[in-house]
N, C-alpha and C positions, 0 to 999 in steps of 0.2 A: 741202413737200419738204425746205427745208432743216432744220425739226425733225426729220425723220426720218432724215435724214443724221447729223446732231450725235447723235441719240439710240442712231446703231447707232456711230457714233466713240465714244462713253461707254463703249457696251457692250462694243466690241472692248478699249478700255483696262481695263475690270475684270478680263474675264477673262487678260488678257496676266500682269495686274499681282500674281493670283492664281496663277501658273505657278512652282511650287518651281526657282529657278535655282541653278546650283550654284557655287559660290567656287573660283576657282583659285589654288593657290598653286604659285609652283616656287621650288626651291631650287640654286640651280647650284653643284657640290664640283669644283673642280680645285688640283692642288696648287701649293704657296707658290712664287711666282716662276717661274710658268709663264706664255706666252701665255692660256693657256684662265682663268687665273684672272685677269687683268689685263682681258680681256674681261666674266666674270663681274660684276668691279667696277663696270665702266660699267655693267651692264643693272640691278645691283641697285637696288631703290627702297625696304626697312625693310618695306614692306608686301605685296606680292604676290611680287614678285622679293627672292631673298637670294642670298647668295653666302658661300661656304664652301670656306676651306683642307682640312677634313679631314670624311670623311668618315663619323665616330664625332660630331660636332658636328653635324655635317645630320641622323643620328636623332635626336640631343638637339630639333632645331629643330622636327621634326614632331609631338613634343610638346609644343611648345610652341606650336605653333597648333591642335592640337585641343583641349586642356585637357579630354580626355575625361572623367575620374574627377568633374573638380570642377564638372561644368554635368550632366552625364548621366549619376549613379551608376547603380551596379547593383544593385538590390534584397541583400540579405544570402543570402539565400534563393532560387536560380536558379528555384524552383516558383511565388514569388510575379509578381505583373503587375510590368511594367516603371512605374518613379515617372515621372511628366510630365517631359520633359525642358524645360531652359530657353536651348534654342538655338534660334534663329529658322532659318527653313528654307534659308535660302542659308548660313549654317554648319553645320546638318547635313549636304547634299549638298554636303560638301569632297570639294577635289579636289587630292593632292598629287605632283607630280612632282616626283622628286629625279632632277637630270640631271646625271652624273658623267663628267668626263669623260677620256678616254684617257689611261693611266699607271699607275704600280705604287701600292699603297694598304695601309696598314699601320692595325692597329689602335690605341686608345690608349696613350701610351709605345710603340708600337713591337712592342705585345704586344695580348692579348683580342682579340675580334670584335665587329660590331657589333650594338647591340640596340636593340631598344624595351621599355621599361616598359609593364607594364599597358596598355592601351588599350582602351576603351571607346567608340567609333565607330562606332556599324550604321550610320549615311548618309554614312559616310567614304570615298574611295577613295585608296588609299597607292599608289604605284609607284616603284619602286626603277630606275630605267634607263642604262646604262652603254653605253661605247664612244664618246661625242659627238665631234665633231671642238673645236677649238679655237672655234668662234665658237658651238658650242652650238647648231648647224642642223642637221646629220645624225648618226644615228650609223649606224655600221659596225663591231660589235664584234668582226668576226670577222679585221677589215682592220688597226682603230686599238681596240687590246683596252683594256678597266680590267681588269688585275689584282689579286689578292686574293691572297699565299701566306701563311697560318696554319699554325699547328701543334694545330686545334682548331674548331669549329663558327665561321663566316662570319658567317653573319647568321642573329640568335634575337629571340623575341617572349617575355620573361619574364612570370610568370604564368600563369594555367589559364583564364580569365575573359575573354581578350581579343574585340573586337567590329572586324570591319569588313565595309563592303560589297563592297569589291575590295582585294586583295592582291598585287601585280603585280611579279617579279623577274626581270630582263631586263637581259643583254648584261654579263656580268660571265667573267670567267676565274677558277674558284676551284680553288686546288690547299691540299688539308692535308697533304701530305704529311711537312709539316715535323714533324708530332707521330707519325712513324711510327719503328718500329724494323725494321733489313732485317740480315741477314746476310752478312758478304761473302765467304764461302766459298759456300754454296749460293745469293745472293741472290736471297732469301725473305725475304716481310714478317716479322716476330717477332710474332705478334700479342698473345702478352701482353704487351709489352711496348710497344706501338702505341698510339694512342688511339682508345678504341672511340666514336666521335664522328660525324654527318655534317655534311654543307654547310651546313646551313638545318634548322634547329630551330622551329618555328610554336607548339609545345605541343597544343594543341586549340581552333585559331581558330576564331571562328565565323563564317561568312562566307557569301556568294553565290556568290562565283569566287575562285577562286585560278589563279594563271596562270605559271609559268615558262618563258620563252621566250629561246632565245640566248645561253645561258650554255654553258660548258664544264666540266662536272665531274669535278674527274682525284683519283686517288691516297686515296680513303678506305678505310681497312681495316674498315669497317662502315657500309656503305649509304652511295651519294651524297644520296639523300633517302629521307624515309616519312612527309610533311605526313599529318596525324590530324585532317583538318578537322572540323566541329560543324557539318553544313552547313545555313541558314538556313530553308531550306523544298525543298520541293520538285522548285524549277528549279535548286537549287545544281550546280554545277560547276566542274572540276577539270580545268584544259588544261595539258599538258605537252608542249611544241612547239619543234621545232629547235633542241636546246640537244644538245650532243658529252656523251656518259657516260664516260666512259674508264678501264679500269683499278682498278676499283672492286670490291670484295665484297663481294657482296650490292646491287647496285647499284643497283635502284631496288625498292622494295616499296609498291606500289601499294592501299592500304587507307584507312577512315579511323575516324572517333572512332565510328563504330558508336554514334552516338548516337540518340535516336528519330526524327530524318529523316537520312536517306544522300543523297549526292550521287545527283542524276540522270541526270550521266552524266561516268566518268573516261575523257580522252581523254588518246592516244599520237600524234601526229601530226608527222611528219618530225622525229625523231630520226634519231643515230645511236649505236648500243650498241657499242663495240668494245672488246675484250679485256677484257673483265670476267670475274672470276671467283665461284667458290664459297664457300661460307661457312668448309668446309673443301677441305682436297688429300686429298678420300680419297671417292671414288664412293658410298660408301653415306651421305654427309653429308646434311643436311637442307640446304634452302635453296640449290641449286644454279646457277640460273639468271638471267643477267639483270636481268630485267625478273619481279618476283612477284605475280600479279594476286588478289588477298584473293577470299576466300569471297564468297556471297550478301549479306552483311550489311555489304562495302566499298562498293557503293553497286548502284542499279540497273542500270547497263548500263556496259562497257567498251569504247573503241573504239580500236584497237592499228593505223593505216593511215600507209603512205609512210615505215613509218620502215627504218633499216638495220641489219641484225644479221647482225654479225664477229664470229669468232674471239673468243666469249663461249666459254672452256672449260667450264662446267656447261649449257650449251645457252642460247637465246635467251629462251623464255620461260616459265615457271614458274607452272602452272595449278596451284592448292594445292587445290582442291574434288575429292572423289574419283569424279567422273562430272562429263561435259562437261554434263549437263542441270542440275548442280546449282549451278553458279554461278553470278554475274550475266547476263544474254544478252553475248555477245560478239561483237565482229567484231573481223577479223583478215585484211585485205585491201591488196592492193596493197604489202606490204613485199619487202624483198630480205634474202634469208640467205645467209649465205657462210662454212663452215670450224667451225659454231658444236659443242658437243660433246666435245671432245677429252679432258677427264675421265672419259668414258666408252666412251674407246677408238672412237669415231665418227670415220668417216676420208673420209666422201661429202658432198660438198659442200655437200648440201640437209638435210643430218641437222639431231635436236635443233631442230628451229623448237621445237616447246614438250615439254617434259620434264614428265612426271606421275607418280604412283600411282595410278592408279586400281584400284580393290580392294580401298584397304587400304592409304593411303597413308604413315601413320604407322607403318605397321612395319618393321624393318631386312630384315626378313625378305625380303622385297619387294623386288626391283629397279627402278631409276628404269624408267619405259616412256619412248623416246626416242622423237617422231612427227618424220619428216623431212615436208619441204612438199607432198610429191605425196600422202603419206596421210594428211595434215592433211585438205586439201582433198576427198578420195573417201572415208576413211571414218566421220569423227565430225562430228556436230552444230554447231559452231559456224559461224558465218555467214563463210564464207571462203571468199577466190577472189582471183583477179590479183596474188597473188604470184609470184616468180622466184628462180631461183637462177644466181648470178654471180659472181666477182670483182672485187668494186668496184674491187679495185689500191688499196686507201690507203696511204699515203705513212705506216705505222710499219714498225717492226721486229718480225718475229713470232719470238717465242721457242718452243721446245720444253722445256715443261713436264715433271717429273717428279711422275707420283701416287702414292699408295699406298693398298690397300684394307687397313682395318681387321680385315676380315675375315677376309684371309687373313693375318694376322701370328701368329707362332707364337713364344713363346716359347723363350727358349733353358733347356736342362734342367742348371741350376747350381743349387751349394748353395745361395746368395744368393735364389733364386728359390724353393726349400721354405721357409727364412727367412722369406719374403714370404707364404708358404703361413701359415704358424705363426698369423703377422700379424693373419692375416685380409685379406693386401693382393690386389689384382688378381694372378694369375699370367698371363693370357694377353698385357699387353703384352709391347710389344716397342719398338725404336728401330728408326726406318726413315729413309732416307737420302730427303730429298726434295729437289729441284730446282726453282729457276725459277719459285716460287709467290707471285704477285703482287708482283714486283720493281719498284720504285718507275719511273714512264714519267716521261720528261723529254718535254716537247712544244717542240718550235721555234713559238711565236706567229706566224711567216711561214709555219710550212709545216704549218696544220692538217690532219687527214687527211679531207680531202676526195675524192671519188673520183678516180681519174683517169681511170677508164672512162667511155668517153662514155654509153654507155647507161645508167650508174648514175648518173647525177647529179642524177635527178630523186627521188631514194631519199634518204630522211636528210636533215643541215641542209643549205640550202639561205641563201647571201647573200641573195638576193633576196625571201625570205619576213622579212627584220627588219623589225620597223614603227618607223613614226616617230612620234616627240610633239610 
């Protein structure tokens, strides 16, 4: 009996000892001569715990515990096999949490964003996590924010080649506003003279998940994000979850590297969309909505639930496939719409949940088709139900935007303008007087706009859906 005791304790130790475990490393960022960094000091240990005045140094640091390139190249040749890597399995399944904690965060000197070099990590997992309190126990990003204010792209992954398993960015407050140009007679973005930039640049990571959670993205004059992931196989996935949009053009476009496997499913789940605008200030623009969900080939299926969508002037959400049967499967359940549309002269409360062409979607010819919620739900195909329409009441300020249709602009009949004829120049512009077109939001960090409708508060970000590490 007790051979056979000892022999099954043997057998239990081999296989234990055989179980790919995975390395943890954290990296704690709080700034110089702060509480949270004088805490960090004590927990750092050189090996597992580090600690970090800035946090352009904590990227630096994560390369420098993967040492991707120089243990696990990447064939020259994306077609050929992967070469035998020479990391033992509890350094491939890394695991990095960088935990930053509450306060303002500038990039190097005072300028740039941050980034990673190349990386080459498929059993890696990165996570970017902000809002901690001072002893680095909780965070509450929405209570004790990290901010980020650049005038240019936050956080980029240089290179085309890069590799991980999880990509995780969470609890961070990013405004670029600073690289925008505004008007102050019509206060209006300038957009040629803006940075055509967004939040979070990825390039075409190849990964399993990608996850943005808890962030607030204010003030980009081109798309608060459009991650292009390469996704790894065919459970990859792509969660976008209770992080504030605000104030954005072109605000989120939902697509990816269209590479030979697509994600298998891009999820929308408690956001909230508010005051986001068009590509242009002129109804017959392209790219009006929101939230832009890519063709068949963004990935298999979409899932768009519990989020909030405000007072987005090109409507809420932006179906680009010209028949609802011809895009990914959709759902589109349980959100709240309120006021979205007003570039299109939509004035009912439930207008513009998603704005299309269908017919014929690339022609000017064509007018946006604006589907408000109740014929969402009764007369097209996509998988919808238990939405509502409300006033959440958020705590902004809504302005009254001026449009103008291209269309109908008519040239004035001056010499100057057969001159232009002569030319060969355009004669049908015109100069038109526009207003109030994506004027840059200041946000009070105390007073995000959360609902203050009680029945809306289960719609959009929610405090209590942040996780902890």
């Amino acid at each position: 009996m007790k051979l056979k005791i000892t022999g099954l304790i043997a057998l239990g130790c081999f296989l234990f000892a055989g179980l790919a475990s995975a390395r943890e490393v954290t990296i704690l960022v709080a700034g110089k001569k702060t509480p949270a960094y004088a805490n960090a000091k004590k927990m750092a240990d050189g090996k597992s715990i580090f600690a970090e005045r800035k946090l352009h140094k904590a990227m630096t640091r994560i390369e420098e515990v993967i040492k991707a390139e120089e243990k696990c190249p990447m064939p020259r040749d994306i077609r050929l096999k992967w070469p035998k890597c020479n990391l033992s399995a509890d350094q491939r399944n890394l695991v990095i949490n960088v935990k930053v904690a509450h306060g303002d965060y500038k990039g190097k000197g005072g300028r740039g964003n941050f980034g990673l070099q190349q990386v080459i990590a498929p059993d890696a997992t990165v996570r970017l996590l902000g809002g901690y309190d001072d002893n680095f126990k909780k965070r509450a990003p929405f209570d004790t924010p990290t901010t980020i204010t650049l005038g240019g792209t936050i956080f980029k992954i240089m290179g085309k080649k890069h590799m991980l398993k999880e990509f995780y960015i969470s609890g961070f407050v990013m405004d670029i506003g600073d690289g925008n140009k505004y008007d102050a007679k019509t206060n209006c973005i300038l957009k040629g003279e803006s940075a055509t930039v967004q939040h979070i640049h990825l390039g075409y990571l190849n990964t399993r998940r990608l996850v943005y959670a808890d962030n607030v993205f204010i003030n980009s004059s081109h798309k608060a994000a459009a991650p292009l992931i390469r996704a790894r196989d065919g459970k990859a996935e792509v969660v976008i979850r209770n992080n504030f949009i605000l104030n954005n053009i072109l605000a989120w476009e939902a697509d990816s590297a269209r590479f030979k496997t697509i994600p298998a499913v891009y999820t929308f789940e408690g956001n909230s969309f508010i005051m986001n605008w068009p590509y242009n200030p002129d109804p017959t623009t392209a790219n009006p909505a929101a939230l832009q969900l890519g063709g068949k080939y963004a990935a298999s299926k979409f899932v768009v639930k519990s989020n909030l969508f405000a007072f987005n002037m090109g409507g809420a959400i932006y179906w680009t496939s010209p028949g609802e049967k011809m895009g990914p499967p959709t759902e589109i359940k349980n959100n709240l719409f309120f006021s979205n549309g007003a570039l299109f002269g939509e004035a009912e409360p439930g207008a513009a949940a998603v704005v299309t062409k269908f017919g014929g979607f690339k022609s000017k010819d064509i007018p946006w088709n604006t589907i408000s919620v109740e014929i969402l739900e009764d007369d097209y195909d996509w998988d919808s139900d238990g939405n509502v329409v409300m006033d959440p009441k958020v705590p902004i300020t809504t302005i009254k935007a001026g449009f103008a249709n291209s269309g109908s602009v008519r040239a004035n009949q001056t010499r100057m303008n057969d001159v232009r004829g002569m030319l060969g120049m355009n004669k049908q512009g015109g100069k038109v007087k526009i207003s109030n077109y994506a004027p840059r939001m200041g946000v009070d960090l105390k007073v995000l706009p959360f609902p203050a409708e009680p029945k809306a508060k289960k719609y959009g970000v929610n405090r209590d859906r942040v996780e902890q590490f």
